[in-house]
N, C-alpha and C positions, 0 to 999 in steps of 0.2 A: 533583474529579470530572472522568471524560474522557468530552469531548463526542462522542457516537454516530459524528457524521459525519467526526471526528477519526480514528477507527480507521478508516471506512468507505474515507475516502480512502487513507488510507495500504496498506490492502491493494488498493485498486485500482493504486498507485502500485509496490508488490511484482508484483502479478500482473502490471504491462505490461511492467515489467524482465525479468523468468523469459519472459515470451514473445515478448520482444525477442531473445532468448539461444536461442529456439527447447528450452527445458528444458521438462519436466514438473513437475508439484508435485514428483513420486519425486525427478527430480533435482537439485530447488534443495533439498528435505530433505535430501537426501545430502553437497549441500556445505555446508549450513547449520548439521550436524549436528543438527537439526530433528525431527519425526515427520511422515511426510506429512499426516497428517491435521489435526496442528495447522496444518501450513502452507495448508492448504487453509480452515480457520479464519482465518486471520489475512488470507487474499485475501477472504473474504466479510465480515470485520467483525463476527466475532461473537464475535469474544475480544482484550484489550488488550495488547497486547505489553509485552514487560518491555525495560527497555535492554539486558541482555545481548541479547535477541531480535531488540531493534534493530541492535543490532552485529551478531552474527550474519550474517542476513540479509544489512546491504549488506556484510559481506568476501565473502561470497558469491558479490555481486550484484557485484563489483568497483565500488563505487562508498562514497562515506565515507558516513558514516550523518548528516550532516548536508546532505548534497545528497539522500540517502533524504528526509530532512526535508523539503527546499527541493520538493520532487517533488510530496511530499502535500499541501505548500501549494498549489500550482501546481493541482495536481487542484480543492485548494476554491475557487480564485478563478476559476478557469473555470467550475466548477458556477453559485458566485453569479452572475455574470456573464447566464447562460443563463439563472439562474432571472429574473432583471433583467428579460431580453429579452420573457422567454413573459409576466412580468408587463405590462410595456407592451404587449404587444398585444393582452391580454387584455381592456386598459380602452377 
């Protein structure tokens, strides 16, 4: 089973790249050979990408698909992180 937040980050981790590159969804689909809409699915989390999709994407994104990987981590350890913080100040 893939965890919600697992997809969630990972397309936050797609969309900062495509708007690093200053692209549109249209044109990371275009070199993704993608649909835009799926790819605009996969920036909000609301569909699980397939490994081809993962490859895909980071040749794309010029980046290997295990730094894709290392990216999405990075996103969840910072959320923990913050959730950590807003937790202790909340007590």
């Amino acid at each position: 089973m893939t965890s919600p937040s697992l997809v969630h980050d990972f397309g936050i981790a797609v969309r900062q790249l495509r708007e690093s590159r200053g692209w549109s969804q249209e044109m990371l689909a275009a070199h993704s050979d993608l649909h835009r809409t799926y790819v605009g699915e996969v920036e909000r989390g609301l569909v699980t990408p397939s490994l081809v999709t993962l490859h895909k994407l980071a040749c794309a994104l010029d980046i290997r698909a295990a730094d894709l990987l290392l990216r999405t981590d990075q996103i969840a350890s910072l959320r923990n992180t913050q959730h950590l913080r807003l937790t202790a100040i909340a007590c």
